[in-house]
Every structure is written in structure tokens, then in C-alpha cells.
C-alpha positions in Angstrom: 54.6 177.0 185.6 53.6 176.7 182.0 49.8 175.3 182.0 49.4 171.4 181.1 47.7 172.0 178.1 50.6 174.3 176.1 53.0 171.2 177.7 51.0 168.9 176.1 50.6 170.5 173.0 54.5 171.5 172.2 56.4 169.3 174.2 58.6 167.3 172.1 60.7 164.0 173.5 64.7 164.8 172.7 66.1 161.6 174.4 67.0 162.6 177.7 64.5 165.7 178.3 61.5 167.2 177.3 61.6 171.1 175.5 58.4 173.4 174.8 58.0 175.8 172.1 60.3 176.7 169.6 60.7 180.7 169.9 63.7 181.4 168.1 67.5 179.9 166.9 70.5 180.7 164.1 72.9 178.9 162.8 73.9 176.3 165.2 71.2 176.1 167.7 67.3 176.2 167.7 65.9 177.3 171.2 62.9 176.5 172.8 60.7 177.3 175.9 61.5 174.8 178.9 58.6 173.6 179.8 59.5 173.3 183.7 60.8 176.6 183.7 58.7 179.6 182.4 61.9 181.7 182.7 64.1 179.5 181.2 65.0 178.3 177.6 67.0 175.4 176.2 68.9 175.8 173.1 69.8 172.5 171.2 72.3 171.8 169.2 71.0 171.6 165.4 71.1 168.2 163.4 74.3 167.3 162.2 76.5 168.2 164.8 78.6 165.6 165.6 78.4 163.7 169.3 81.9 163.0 169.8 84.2 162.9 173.1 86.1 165.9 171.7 82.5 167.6 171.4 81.7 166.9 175.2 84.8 168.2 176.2 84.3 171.1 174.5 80.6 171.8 175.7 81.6 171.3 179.3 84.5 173.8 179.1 82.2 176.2 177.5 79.7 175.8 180.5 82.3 176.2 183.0 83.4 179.6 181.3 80.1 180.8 180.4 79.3 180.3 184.3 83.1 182.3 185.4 81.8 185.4 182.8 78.6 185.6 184.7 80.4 186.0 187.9 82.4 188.6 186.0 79.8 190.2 184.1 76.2 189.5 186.2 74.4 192.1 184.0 75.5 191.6 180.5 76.8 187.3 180.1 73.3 185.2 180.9 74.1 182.2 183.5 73.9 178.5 182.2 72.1 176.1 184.6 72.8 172.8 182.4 74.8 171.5 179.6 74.7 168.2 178.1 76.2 166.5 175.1 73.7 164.0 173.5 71.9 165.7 172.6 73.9 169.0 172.7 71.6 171.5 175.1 72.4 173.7 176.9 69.9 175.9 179.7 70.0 179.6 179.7 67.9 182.3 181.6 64.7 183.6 179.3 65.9 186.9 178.0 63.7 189.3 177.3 64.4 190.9 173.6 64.2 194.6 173.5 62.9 196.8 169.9 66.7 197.0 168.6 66.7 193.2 168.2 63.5 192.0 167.7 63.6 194.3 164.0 67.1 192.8 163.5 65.1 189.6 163.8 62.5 190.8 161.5 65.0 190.5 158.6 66.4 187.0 159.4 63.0 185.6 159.4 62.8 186.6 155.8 66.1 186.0 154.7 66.0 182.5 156.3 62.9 182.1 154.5 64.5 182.7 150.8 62.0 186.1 150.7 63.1 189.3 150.0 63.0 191.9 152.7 60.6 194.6 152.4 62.9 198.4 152.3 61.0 199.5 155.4 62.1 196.6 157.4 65.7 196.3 156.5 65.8 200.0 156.6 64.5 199.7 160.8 67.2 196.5 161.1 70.2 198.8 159.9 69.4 201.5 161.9 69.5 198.4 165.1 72.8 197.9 163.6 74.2 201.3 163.9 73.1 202.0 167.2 73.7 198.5 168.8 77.7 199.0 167.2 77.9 202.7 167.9 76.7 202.3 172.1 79.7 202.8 174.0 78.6 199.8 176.2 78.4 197.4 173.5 82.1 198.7 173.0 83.1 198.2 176.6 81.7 195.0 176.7 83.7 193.5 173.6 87.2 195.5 174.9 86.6 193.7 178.5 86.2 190.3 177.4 89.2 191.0 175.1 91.4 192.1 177.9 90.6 188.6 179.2 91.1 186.3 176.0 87.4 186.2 175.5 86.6 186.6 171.7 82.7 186.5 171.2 80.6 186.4 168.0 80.0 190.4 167.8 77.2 190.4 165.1 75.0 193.6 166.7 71.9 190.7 166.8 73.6 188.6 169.1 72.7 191.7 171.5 70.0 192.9 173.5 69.5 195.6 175.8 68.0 194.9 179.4 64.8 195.6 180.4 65.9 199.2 182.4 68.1 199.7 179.0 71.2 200.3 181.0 73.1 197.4 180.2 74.0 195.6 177.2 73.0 191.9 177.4 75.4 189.0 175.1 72.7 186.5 174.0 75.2 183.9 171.8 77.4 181.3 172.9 80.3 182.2 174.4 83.0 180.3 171.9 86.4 178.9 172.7 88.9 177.1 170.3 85.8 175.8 168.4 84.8 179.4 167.5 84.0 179.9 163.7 86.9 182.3 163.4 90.6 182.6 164.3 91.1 183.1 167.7 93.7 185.1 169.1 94.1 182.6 172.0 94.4 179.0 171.2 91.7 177.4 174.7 89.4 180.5 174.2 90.6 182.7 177.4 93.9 183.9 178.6 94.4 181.8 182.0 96.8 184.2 183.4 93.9 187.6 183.1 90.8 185.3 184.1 92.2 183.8 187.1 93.7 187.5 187.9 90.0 188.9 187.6 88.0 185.7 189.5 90.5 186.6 192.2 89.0 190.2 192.3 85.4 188.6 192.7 84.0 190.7 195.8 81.4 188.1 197.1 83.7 185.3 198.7 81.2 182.5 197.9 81.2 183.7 194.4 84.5 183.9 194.2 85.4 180.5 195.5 82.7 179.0 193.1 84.2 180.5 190.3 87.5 179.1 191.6 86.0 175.8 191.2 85.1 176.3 187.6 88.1 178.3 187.0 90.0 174.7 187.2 87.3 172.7 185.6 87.6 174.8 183.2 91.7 174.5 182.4 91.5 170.5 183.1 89.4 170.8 180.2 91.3 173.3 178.0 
């Protein structure tokens, strides 16, 4: 458990729940330490996002398929324990960060900022970069998700590597016809390839719970 006094000091009241510390974000979402779960985060949708039935829809249908690519891809998709719409949160598994994206990090900070970054630091964020984009897993990763419909945002610092380093870990949202690009496929997934590869699920209660999503997930889509 996190001790009472850090709860005390950076809770903060967000209508329905209470979040910890902020420890990081981007464009859309600022993340913070849940302060129930030491392993856990909750990122929040940032101001100005409009609560809307159509937005509900769409984070629900994003849960469900967040939770199917997690059954699909244990070591490299993050499961989602919770998702709610006002205010938009959703609860994700604390992932540690390894060297490669903490210095990609390192140069947000600044540029969020308005500062210049210093040579030596974008210079240690490039390299990141190239060697995120060049690993053959982070390649395999993308092409799999692919096969399946699945388009994610493939920006090298929306990557980490596990803690072993032997597996390439997706740390965004997963996006569907929402994304912030043109997706191939109009609901975010091919419905044909993901209920194909569910079906190949080895563990039977996995398999029938991702079943259960699987058609959450198209009544919503």
C-alpha cells in the first residue's frame, strides 16, 4: 500500500475516485499513481475532452479491445482493470520505464516546457529512437497487430522494454476509429482476423473471456 501520509498529501478528488501523484502524461492523458494500488496507474482524460454518449461508447470498446490484445499479446499490450467516462480514466498496470525511454522522456520535458534541449540530451533521445525503430521486436509487434486491423500510435516513446529486456512493451492507448490518423479499418480491428486469433487462445478460460469481450466489443463497434 502507498503510506497515509503521501495519500494525503497528493491525493486529489476527480468526481467519482481519488488519484495519487502525477508521474507522467502526453497529449491526451495525464497519469498518475493510484493511490490503492502501488502497481497500478490511472490515466485521465485531459480537460477539454468532451463527455458525450458517442465518447463512452468509444472508451468502453477500447477497454474491451485493449483487454482481447492482452490475451493475445500478455508480454508486450498492458491489461486495463477499469475504464470510465466522466471523467475519462482509465486503470493500467505500473510499467516500469527502461533507459531507452526515460531519455526520450528527457526531451519532451523540455520541449513541453518551451526550453531548448541541451545537444547532449537530444543526441541520447535520437539514439532511443534508432534503436527502439531498428529492434526487430518492435517490428514484429507493429506487423502482428496489423495482420489483425490493429493500427497503434508507433512513435518509438510510446515504447518500453521489459524489465528482462526481451520483450517490447506498447505503453499508449490502443486507438480505434477515433485514432488521430486514417485508419485502414473503419471500427479499429478486422472482426474476421481477431475472432480467428481469440479462437487460437490456448488457456480455455482465457479464451472464453476473451470471447465475451470479443462481442462487447462489436456490439459496440
Amino acid at each position: 500500500m502507498v503510506p497515509n501520509c503521501q495519500m494525503v498529501r497528493y491525493h486529489r478528488t476527480m468526481k467519482r475516485f481519488e488519484v495519487g501523484d502525477r508521474i507522467g502524461g502526453g497529449a491526451d492523458n495525464d497519469v498518475y499513481q493510484d493511490p490503492h494500488h502501488p502497481d497500478r496507474v490511472i490515466a485521465v482524460r485531459k480537460e477539454g475532452k468532451e463527455d458525450s454518449k458517442e465518447r463512452e461508447r468509444k472508451i468502453k470498446a477500447r477497454f474491451y479491445l485493449k483487454r482481447i490484445l492482452h490475451a493475445l499479446f500478455p508480454e508486450n499490450i498492458p491489461d486495463a482493470y477499469r475504464a470510465t467516462s466522466n471523467p475519462q480514466a482509465t486503470w493500467r498496470p505500473k510499467v516500469p520505464l527502461d533507459p531507452l525511454h526515460r531519455a526520450i522522456q528527457k526531451t519532451d520535458a523540455f520541449e513541453s516546457g518551451g526550453e531548448p534541449v541541451p545537444p547532449e540530451i537530444q543526441a541520447a533521445s535520437d539514439e532511443a529512437v534508432r534503436k527502439i525503430e531498428n529492434d526487430p521486436k518492435y517490428k514484429e509487434l507493429i506487423r502482428k497487430l496489423e495482420n489483425l486491423g490493429v493500427e497503434i500510435d508507433t512513435t518509438a516513446g510510446n515504447f518500453t522494454y521489459n524489465e528482462k529486456g526481451d520483450a517490447i512493451v506498447y505503453v499508449d492507448d490502443i486507438h480505434l476509429e477515433d485514432a488521430d490518423w486514417q485508419t485502414e479499418n473503419s471500427r479499429g480491428y478486422d472482426e474476421q482476423k481477431l475472432g480467428a486469433a481469440i479462437e487460437k487462445i490456448e488457456d480455455e478460460s482465457a479464451r472464453a473471456e476473451a470471447r465475451n469481450y470479443f462481442e462487447r466489443l462489436k456490439a459496440l463497434t
